[in-house]
C-alpha positions in Angstrom: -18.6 -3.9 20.6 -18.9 -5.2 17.0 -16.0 -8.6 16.8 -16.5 -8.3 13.3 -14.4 -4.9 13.1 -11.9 -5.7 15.9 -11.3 -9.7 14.7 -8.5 -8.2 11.9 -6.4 -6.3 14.3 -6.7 -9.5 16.5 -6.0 -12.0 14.2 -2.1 -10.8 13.4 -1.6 -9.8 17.0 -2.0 -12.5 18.0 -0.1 -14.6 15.3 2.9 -12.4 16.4 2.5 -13.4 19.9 2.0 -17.0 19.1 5.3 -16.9 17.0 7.8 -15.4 19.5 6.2 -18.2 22.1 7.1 -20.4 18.9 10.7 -19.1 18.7 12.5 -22.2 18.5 9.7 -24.1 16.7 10.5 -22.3 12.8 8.0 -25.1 11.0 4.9 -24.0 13.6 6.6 -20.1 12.9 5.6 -20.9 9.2 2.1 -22.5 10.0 1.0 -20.0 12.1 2.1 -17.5 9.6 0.2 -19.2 6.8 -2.6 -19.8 8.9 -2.7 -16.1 10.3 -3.1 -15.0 6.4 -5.9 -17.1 5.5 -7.5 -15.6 8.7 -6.8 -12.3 8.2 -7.8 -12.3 4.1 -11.3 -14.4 5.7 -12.2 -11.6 8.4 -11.6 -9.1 5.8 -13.9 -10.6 3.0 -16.7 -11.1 6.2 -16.2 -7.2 7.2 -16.6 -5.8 3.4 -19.9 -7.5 2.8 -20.9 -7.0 6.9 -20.7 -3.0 5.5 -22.0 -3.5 2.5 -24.8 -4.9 3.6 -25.3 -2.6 7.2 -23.7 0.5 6.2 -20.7 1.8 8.5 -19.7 0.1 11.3 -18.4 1.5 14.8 -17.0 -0.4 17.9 -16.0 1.5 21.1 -13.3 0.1 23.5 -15.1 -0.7 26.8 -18.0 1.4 28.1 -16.6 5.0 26.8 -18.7 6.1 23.9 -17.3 8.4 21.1 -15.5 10.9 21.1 -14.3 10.2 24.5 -13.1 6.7 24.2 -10.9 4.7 21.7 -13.5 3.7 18.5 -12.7 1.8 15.9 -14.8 2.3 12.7 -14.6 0.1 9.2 -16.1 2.2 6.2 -15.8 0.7 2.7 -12.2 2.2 1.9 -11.0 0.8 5.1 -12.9 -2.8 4.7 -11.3 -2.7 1.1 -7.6 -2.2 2.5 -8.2 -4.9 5.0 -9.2 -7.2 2.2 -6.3 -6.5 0.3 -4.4 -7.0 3.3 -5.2 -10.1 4.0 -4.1 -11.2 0.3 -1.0 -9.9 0.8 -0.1 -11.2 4.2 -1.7 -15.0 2.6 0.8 -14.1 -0.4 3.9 -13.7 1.3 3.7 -16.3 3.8 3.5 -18.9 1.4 5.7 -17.2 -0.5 8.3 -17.0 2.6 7.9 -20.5 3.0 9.8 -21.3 0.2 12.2 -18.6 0.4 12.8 -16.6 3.9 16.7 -18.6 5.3 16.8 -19.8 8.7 19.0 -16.8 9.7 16.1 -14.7 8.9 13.8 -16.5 10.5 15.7 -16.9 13.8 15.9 -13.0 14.1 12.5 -13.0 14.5 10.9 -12.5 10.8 7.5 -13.9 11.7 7.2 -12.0 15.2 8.1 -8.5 13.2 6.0 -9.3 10.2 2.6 -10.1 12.0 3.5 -6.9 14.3 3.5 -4.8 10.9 0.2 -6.0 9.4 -1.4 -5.5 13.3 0.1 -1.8 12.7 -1.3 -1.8 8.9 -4.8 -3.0 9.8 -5.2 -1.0 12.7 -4.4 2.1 11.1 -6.9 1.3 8.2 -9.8 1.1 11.2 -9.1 3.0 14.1 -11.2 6.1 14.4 -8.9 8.4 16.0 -6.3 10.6 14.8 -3.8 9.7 17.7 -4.2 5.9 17.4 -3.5 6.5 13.7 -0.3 8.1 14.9 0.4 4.8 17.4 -0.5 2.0 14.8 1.7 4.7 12.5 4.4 3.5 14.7 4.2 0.0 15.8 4.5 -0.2 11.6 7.1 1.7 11.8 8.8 -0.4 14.9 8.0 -4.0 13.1 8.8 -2.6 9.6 12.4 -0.8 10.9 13.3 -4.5 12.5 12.5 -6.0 9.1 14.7 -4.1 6.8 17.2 -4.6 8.6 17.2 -8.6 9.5 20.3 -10.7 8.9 22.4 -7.1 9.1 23.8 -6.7 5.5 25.7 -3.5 5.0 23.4 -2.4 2.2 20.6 -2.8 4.3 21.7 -0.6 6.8 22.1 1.9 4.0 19.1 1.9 3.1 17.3 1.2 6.9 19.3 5.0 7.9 17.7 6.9 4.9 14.4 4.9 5.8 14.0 5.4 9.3 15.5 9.4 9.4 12.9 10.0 7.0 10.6 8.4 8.9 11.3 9.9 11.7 10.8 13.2 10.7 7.3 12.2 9.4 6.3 10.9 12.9 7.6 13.8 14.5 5.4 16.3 12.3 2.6 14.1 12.1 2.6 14.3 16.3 3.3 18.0 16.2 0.3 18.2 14.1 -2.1 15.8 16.4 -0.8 18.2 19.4 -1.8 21.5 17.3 -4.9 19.7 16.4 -6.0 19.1 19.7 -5.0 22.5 21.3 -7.4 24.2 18.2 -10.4 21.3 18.5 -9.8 20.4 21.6 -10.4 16.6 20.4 -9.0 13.8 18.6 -11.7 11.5 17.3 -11.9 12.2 13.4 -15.8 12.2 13.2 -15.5 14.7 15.9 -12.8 16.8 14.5 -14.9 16.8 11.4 -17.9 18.9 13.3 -15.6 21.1 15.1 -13.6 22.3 11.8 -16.9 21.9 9.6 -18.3 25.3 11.1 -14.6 27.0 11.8 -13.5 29.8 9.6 -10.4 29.0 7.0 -8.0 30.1 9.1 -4.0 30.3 8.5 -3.9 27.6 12.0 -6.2 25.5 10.5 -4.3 25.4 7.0 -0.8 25.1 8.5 -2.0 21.9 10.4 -3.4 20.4 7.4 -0.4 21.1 5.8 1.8 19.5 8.4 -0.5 16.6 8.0 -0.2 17.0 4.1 3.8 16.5 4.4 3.9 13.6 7.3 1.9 11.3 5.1 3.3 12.5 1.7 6.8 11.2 3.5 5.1 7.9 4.5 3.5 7.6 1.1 6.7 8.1 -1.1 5.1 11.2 -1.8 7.5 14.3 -4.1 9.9 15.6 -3.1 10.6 13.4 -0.2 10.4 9.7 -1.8 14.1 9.4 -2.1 13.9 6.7 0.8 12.5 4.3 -0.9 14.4 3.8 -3.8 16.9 3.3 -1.7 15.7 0.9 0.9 13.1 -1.2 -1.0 15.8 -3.3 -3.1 17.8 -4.1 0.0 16.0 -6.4 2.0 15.0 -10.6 1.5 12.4 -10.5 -1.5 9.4 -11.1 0.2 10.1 -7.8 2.8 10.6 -5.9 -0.4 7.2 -7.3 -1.5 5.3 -6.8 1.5 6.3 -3.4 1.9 5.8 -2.5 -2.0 2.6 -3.8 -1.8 0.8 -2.1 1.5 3.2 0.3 3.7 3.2 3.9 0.8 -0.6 2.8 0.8 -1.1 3.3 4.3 0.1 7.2 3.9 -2.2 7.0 1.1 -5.1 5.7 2.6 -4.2 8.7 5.7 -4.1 11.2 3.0 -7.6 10.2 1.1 -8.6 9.8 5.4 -8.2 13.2 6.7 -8.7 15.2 3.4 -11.7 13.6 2.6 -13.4 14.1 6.1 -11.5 16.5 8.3 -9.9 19.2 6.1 -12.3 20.4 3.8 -12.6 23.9 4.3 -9.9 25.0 1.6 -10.3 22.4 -1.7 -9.0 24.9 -4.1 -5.9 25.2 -2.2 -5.0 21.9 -0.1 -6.7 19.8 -3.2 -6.6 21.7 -6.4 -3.2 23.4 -5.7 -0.9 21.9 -3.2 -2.1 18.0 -3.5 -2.4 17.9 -7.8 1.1 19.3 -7.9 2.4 17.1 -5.5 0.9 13.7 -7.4 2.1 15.1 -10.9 5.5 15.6 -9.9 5.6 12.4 -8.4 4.4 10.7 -10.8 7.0 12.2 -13.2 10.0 11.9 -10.7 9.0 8.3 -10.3 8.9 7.1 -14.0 11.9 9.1 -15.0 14.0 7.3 -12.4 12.5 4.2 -13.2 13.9 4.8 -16.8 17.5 5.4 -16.1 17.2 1.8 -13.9 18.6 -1.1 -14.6 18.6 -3.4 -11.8 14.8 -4.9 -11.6 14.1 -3.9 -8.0 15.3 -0.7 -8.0 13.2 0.1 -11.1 9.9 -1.6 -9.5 10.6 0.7 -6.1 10.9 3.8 -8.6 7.4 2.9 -10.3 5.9 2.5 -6.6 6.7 6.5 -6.2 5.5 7.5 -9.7 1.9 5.1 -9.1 1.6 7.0 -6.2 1.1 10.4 -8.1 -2.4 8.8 -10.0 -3.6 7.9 -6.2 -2.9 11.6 -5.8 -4.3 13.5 -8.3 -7.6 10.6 -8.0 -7.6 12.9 -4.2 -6.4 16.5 -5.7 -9.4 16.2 -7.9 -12.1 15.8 -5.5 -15.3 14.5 -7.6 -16.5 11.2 -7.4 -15.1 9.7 -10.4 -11.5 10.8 -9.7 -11.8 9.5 -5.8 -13.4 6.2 -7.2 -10.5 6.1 -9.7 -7.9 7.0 -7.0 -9.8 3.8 -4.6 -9.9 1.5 -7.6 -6.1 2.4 -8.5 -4.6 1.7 -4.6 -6.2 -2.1 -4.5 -5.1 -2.7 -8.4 -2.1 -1.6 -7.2 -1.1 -3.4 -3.8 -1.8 -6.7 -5.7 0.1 -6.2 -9.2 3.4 -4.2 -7.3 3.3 -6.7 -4.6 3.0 -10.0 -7.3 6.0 -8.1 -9.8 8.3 -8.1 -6.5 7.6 -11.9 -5.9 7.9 -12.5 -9.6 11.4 -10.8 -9.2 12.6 -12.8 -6.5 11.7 -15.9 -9.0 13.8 -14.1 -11.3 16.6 -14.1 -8.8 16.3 -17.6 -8.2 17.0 -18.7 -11.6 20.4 -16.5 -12.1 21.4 -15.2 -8.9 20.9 -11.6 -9.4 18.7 -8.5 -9.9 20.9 -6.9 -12.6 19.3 -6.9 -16.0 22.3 -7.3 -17.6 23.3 -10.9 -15.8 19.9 -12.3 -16.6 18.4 -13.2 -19.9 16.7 -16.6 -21.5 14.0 -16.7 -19.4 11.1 -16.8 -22.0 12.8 -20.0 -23.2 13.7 -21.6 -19.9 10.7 -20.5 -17.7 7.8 -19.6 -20.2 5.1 -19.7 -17.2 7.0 -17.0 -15.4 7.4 -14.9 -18.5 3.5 -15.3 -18.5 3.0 -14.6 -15.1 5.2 -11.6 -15.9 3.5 -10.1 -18.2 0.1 -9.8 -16.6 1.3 -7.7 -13.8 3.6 -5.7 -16.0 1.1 -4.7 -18.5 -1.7 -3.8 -15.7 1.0 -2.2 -14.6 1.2 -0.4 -17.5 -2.1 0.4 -18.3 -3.2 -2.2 -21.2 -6.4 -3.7 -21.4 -8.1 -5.1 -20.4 -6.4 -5.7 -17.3 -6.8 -3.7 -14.0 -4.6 -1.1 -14.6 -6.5 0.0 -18.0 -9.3 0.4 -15.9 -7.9 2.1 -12.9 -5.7 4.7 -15.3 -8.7 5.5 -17.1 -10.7 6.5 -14.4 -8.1 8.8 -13.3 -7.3 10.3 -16.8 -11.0 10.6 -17.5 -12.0 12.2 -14.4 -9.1 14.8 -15.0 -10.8 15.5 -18.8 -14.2 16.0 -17.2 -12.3 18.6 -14.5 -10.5 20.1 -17.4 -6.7 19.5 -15.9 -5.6 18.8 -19.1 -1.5 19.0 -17.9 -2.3 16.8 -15.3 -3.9 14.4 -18.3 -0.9 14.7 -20.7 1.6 13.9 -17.4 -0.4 10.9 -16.7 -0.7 9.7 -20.2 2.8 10.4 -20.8 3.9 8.6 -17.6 1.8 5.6 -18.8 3.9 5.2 -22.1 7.2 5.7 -20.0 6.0 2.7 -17.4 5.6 0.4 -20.9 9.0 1.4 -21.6 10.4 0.2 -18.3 8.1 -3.3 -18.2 9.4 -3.6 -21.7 12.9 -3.4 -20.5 12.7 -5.8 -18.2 11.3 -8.4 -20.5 13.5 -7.7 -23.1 16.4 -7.8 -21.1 15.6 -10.7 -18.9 13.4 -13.2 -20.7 13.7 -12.1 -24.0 17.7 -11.7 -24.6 20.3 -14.9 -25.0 21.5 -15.2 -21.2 25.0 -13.7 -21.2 28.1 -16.5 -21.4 29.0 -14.8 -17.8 25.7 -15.6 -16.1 25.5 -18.0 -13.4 23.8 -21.0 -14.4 20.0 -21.9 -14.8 19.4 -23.6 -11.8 15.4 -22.4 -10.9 13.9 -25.7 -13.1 15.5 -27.8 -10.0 14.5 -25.9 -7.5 12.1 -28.2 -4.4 10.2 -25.0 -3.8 9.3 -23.8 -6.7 5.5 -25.0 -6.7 5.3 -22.6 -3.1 7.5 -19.8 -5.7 4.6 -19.9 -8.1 1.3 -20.5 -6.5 1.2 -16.8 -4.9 2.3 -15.6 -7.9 -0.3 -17.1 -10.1 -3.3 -16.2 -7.3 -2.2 -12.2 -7.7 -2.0 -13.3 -11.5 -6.0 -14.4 -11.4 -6.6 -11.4 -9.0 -5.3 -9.3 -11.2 -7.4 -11.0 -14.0 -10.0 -11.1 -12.2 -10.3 -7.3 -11.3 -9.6 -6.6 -15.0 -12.1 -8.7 -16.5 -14.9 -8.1 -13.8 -14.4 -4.5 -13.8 -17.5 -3.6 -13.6 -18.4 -4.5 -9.8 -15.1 -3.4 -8.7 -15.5 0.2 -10.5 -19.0 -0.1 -8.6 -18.0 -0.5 -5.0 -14.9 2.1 -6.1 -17.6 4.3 -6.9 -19.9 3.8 -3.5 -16.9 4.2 -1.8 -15.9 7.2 -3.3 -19.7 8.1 -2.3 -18.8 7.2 1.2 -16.0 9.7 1.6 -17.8 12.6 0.0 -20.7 12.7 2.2 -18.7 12.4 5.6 -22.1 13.6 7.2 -22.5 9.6 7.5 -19.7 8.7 8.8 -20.1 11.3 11.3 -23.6 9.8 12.5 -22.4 6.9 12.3 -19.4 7.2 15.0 -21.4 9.8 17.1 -24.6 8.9 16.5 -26.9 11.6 18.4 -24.2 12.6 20.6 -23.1 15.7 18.0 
């Protein structure tokens, strides 16, 4: 039993435990929470360099070795996610510090929050298809409870579209594990792998790789059934909105690039070339062009969530190693730049009271470090360099050149001039406009918590920097991990060792 790959599902368990004992106790709540981040993002960064440095890693629960027992297994992709996870959940505890009311709290924010990142971590390690389906919906559970705290009537608009949707997904995705099981006669992935590596393409085989195909595509915000998000995301307290913007589509994704990278393989010209690239360039375009026609800041931010989704997509559909290294690199770019632009926007809110690009304006004048902090997100965002988004986007649009998809390449490039539009909108409207005589008031210089507002903001800011500016080792371990998923012969001896 390796500590080393269990210690992040742990870590927020445990915080959530510790902060319904704390129920009454909201300042421990908020310092367990802080403290439960910094742990997390430090057993993350230990993991990564643990597998870079010693290859995959497998732990088995108690004395049942694969495939008969419950394994948990950390590869690059899934070290990577838990590192990113970790930043977020640091992020938006201090960020919730400043910002999440005491009625919020005492319904039990903390509690449902670390029970969500439990569900998000575990689903990036376990090693089993049905576990993926349980940590699936402990998310779902925690993530359900948070979208609709303090009860709002246009949060329970959007928490019925959500969680129908939702639903649905779980349903197929277990209909899928049970059709899985009756043709394999197993549930361990690496195991799965063998058995379907040798079947014959069969119509069974395609129809459950399908059903997988639309369960996560729902979960992921994928076309055509994205529509929840949209109209959920802009409901909840900022730093929900950000939390979920930032990891819980990338967990679908992460399922996708999972399962169609290792277990169905048997048809790429079809479930890749075919069904998965048309699926990522119509959600890109769906995405941007309702992006466009937005003009409250939330709702446009949850629209370019669906449309980034497509170039994590078509990075999949692809199938070489440059588009899966671009489709890696383009997930952690962007958990960290969607999940800073939501935080930035609750900032925004705090100055003016509102989301509405219309009642805000003045910003570059009265806050000129959040108009800064703005635009480095925004412009990764859009694919300028030399940020991480340049880097990430051309990748992508390179690897799709080298494959020849050249509508796929126009759709992405023409998707990237349409997100500039929207980011240049949004600064336009509210930082570089005259506030309108009807605006509330500036009130955000006098605010006691802006110093906790700004200092996640300005560490995604650096990370975002960071990436940008040292591309070169993070389009490096993109690329070994893209070299991870396409030889799944290792990952395979690694779980079952000589027991195949």
């Amino acid at each position: 039993m390796k500590a080393e790959v269990i210690i992040p599902i742990l870590i927020p368990m445990l915080a959530g435990a510790l902060t319904l004992t704390c129920w009454r106790w909201r300042l421990v709540q908020r310092w367990i929470s802080v403290l439960a981040g910094t742990g997390l993002l430090a057993a993350g960064l230990y993991l990564l360099t643990q597998v870079q440095s010693r290859g995959i890693l497998v732990s088995t629960m108690g004395a049942w070795p694969a495939p008969y027992g419950i394994t948990l297994v950390a590869d690059l992709l899934s070290a990577i996610m838990v590192v990113v996870t970790g930043v977020i959940a640091l992020a938006v505890a201090v960020y919730s510090l400043a910002t999440m009311s005491r009625n919020h709290e005492a319904f039990g924010y903390y509690p449902l929050l670390h029970l969500m990142l439990a569900g998000v971590v575990g689903a990036f390690l376990t090693g089993d298809i049905f576990n993926l389906y349980v940590w699936f919906e402990i998310m779902l559970i925690a993530s359900f409870g948070l979208l609709i705290l303090g009860g709002e009537r246009s949060q329970m608009e959007g928490a019925l579209k959500y969680v129908t949707l939702n639903l649905i997904s779980s349903a197929m995705f277990l209909t899928a594990v049970g059709l899985l099981y009756g043709y394999a006669g197993t549930l361990n992935m690496a195991d799965l792998a063998v058995k379907l590596n040798g079947a014959e393409t069969s119509g069974l085989v395609t129809v459950i790789a399908m059903l997988f195909l639309v369960a996560f595509g729902i979960k992921a915000a994928a076309f055509p059934l994205f529509f929840w998000l949209p109209a959920s995301y802009h409901t909840p307290p900022v730093a929900i909105s950000a939390v979920f913007a930032g990891l819980l589509t990338k967990v679908g994704v992460y399922a996708l690039y999972r399962v169609f990278s290792l277990i169905f393989v048997q048809d790429v010209a079809f479930t890749h070339h075919t069904v998965l690239m048309w699926m990522g360039i119509f959600t890109m375009l769906t995405g941007v062009l309702g992006a466009a026609a937005q003009f409250e800041v939330r709702r446009i931010l949850s629209f370019h969530i669906v449309s980034q989704i497509g170039y994590m997509l078509v990075g999949l559909a692809l199938f070489t190693p440059l588009a899966i290294a671009g489709g890696v690199f383009y997930i952690f770019h962007h958990i960290i730049v969607k999940t800073n632009l939501f935080l930035i926007s609750g900032v925004m809110y705090r100055y003016h009271g509102s989301y509405d690009l219309a009642k805000l304006g003045g910003l570059y004048r009265s806050a000129p470090w959040l108009a800064v902090l703005f635009l480095i997100p925004a412009m990764s965002l859009a694919g300028l360099p030399p940020l991480s988004g340049f880097f990430a986007k051309y990748t992508v649009i390179k690897a799709g050149v080298l494959a020849e998809s050249w509508f796929m390449v126009a759709i992405a490039l023409i998707v990237g001039l349409l997100t500039l539009y929207s980011m240049i909108k949004i600064w336009a409207e509210a930082f570089w406009k005259a506030l309108p005589e009807d605006a509330k008031p500036l009130r955000g210089g006098a605010d006691p918590h802006r110093y906790l507002l700004y200092l996640p903001v300005l560490g995604l800011a650096l990370i975002t920097l960071t990436i940008g500016f040292g591309a070169e080792w993070f389009v490096q371990l993109a690329t070994d991990t893209a070299a991870q998923l396409l030889a799944p012969e290792n990952y395979i001896e690694a779980v079952l060792g000589g027991s195949q």
